[in-house]
Structures are given as C-alpha cells and as structure tokens.
C-alpha positions as CSV (number, residue, x, y, z in Angstrom):
1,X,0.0,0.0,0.0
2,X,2.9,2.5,0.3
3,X,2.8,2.9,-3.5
4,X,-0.6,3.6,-3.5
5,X,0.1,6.2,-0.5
6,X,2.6,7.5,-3.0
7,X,0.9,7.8,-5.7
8,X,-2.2,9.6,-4.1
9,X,0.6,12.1,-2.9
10,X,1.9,12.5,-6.3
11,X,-1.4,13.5,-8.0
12,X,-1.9,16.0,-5.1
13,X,1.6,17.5,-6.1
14,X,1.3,17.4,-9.4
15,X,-1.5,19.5,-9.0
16,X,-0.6,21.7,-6.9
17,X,2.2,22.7,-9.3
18,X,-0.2,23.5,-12.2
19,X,-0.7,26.8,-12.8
20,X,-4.1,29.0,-13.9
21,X,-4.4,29.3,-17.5
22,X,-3.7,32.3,-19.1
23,X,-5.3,36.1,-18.6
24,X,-6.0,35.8,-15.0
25,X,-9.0,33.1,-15.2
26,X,-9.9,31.0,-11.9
27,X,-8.3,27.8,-12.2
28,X,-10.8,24.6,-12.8
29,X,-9.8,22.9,-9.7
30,X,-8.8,23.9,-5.8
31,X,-5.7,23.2,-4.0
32,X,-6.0,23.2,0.1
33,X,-3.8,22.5,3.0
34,X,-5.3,21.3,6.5
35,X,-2.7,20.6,9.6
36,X,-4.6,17.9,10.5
37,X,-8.0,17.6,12.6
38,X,-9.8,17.7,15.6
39,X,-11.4,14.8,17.1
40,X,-14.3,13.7,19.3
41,X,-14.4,10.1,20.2
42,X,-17.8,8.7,21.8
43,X,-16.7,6.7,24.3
44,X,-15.1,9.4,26.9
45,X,-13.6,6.8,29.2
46,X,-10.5,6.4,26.9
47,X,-8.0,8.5,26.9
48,X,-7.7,8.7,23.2
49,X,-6.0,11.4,21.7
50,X,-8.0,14.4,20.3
51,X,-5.9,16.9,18.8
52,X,-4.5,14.8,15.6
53,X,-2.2,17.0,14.0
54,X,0.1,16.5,11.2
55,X,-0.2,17.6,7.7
56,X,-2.4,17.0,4.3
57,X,-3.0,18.4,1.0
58,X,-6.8,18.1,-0.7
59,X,-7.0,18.4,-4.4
60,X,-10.5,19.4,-5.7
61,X,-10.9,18.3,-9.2
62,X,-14.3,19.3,-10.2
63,X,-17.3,20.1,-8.3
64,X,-17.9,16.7,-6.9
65,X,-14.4,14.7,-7.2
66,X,-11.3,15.1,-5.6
67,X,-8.7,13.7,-3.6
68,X,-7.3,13.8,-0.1
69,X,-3.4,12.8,1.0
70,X,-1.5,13.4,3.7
71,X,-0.1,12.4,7.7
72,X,-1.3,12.4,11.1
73,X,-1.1,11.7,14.7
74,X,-3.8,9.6,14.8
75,X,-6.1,8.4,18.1
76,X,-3.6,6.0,19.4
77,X,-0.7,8.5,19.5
78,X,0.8,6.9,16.2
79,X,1.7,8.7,13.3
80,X,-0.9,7.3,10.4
81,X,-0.4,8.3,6.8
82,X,-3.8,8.6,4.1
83,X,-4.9,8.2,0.4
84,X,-8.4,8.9,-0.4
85,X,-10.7,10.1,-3.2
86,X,-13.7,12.5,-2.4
87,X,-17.1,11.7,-3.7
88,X,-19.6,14.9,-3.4
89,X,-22.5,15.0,-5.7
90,X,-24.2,16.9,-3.1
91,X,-23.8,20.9,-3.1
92,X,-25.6,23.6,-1.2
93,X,-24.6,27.8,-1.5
94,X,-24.9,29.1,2.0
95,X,-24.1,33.2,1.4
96,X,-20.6,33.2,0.4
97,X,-19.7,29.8,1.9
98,X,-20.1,26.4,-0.7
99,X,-21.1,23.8,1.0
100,X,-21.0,19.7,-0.2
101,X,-21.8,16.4,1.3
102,X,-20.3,12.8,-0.1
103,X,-18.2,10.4,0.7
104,X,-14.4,9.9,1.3
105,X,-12.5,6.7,-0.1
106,X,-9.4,5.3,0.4
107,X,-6.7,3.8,2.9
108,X,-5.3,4.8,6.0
109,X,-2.1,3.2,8.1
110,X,-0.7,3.4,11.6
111,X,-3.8,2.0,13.5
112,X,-2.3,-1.0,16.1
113,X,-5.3,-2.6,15.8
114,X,-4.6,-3.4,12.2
115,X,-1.0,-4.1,13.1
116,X,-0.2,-0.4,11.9
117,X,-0.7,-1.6,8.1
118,X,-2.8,0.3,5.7
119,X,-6.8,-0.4,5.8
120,X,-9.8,0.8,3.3
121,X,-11.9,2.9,5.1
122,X,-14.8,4.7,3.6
123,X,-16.5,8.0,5.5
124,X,-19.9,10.8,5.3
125,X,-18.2,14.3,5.0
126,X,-19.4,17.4,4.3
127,X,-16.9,20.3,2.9
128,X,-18.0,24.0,3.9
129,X,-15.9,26.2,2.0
130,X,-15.1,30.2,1.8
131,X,-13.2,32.0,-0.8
132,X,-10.0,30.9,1.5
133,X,-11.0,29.0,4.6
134,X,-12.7,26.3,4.9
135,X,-13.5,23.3,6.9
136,X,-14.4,19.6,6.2
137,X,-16.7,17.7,9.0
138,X,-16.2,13.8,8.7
139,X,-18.6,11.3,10.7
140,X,-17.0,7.7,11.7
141,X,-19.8,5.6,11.8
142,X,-19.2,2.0,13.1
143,X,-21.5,-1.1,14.6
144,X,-19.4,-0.2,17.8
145,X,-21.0,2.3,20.1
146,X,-17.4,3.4,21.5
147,X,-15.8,3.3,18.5
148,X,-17.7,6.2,16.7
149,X,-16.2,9.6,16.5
150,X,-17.1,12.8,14.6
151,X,-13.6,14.9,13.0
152,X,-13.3,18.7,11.9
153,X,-10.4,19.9,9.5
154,X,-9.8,23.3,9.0
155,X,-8.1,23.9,5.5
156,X,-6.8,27.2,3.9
157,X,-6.9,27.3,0.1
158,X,-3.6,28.4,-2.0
159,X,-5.2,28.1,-5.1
C-alpha cells in the first residue's frame, strides 16, 4: 500500500504545481492545505487522543471529485499516513460559503489494531468552503457504540 500512498501524494503534487491558465482566469480545480484535525471520540472513558495533528493536502478536481493525501497523529498516538478520493454529488450555497456532502474513499495506516498496516476505510463528509478557509466535517460511523467519532479539519486554500 505504500505505493498507492505514494501515488495519491503525487497527484496532489502534481497538481498543486499546475498553474491557472492564461489572462487571470480562476483555475478549474482547488488546492488546500489542513494541519490535520480535531477529534471527538464517543466513548469518553478512553483517553484517546483528540488533537491529531500532522499535515495534508486536498486536491478538488471538479465540483464533486477530488482527492485527499496526507499524515497524522492519529487516536492512538501513532503517526498514520492517508490516500483517499472525495465523492460529493451533493452541493448547497450558503451566502458566500459552498457547501458539499459525499463520501471519502481510500486507505489509511498506523492504527495498532490493524498491526499499523494500511486499511480501506470509507466515511460521510461534508466540505463547507469560503473564498480561503474552509472546513471539512467527517462522521465515523461504526457497529461499535465506543468506536464512533465525529472529525473537523480546517483547511486554507492556496489556489
């Protein structure tokens, strides 16, 4: 899976190094960076970690595809590293904010309980975003009660 982590990564680069086209038009795609995310966990009697910083680059393609890469300190206090594709065929205009709902797709690593190696996970998330700031709300939905958690990512677009 560490190609596939690579690869992911390497899309998000490539794309970050495009440039807009000519005469000052707004590029067809959106380039953000997010230091990570907050967390809430449901089951408060852990002492799982909260504040998951790290670092991660989101690639918006078109109006309801693009791609998410990047590293974390994850809930366990291990660094986890991430590939995923966004899904969002949903889209709302809220004054100047866009707002989206879909799905994220991909694989994540780090996790002990899956021996740190890299695992498909699929999420809800909804993208609320400004002409520079935005933020992305992800719900972690699982047939364990103390298991569930909902995240927040702040992100700040550079192009």
């Amino acid at each position: 899976m560490s190609f596939l982590f690579r690869a992911c990564a390497g899309v998000c680069l490539t794309l970050c190094s495009m440039t807009a086209a000519a005469g000052g038009a707004e590029p067809s795609f959106q380039i953000w960076l997010n230091p990570g995310f907050l967390s809430r966990h449901s089951d408060r009697s852990q002492d799982y970690r909260e504040d998951n910083i790290g670092f991660g680059a989101e690639a918006v393609l078109a109006p309801d595809h693009g791609f998410f890469a990047g590293t974390y300190i994850n809930s366990d206090g291990v660094r986890s590293r991430y590939g995923m594709y966004q899904w969002r065929p949903l889209h709302w205009q809220l004054k100047h904010v866009s707002v989206s709902g879909g799905l994220i797709a991909g694989f994540i690593d780090g996790y002990p309980k899956n021996d740190g190696g890299w695992f498909f996970a699929a999420l809800p998330m909804f993208f609320f975003e400004g002409e520079r700031l935005g933020a992305n709300f992800a719900i972690v939905p699982t047939s364990d009660p103390d298991h569930r958690l909902v995240a927040i990512q702040l992100k700040l677009r550079v192009q």
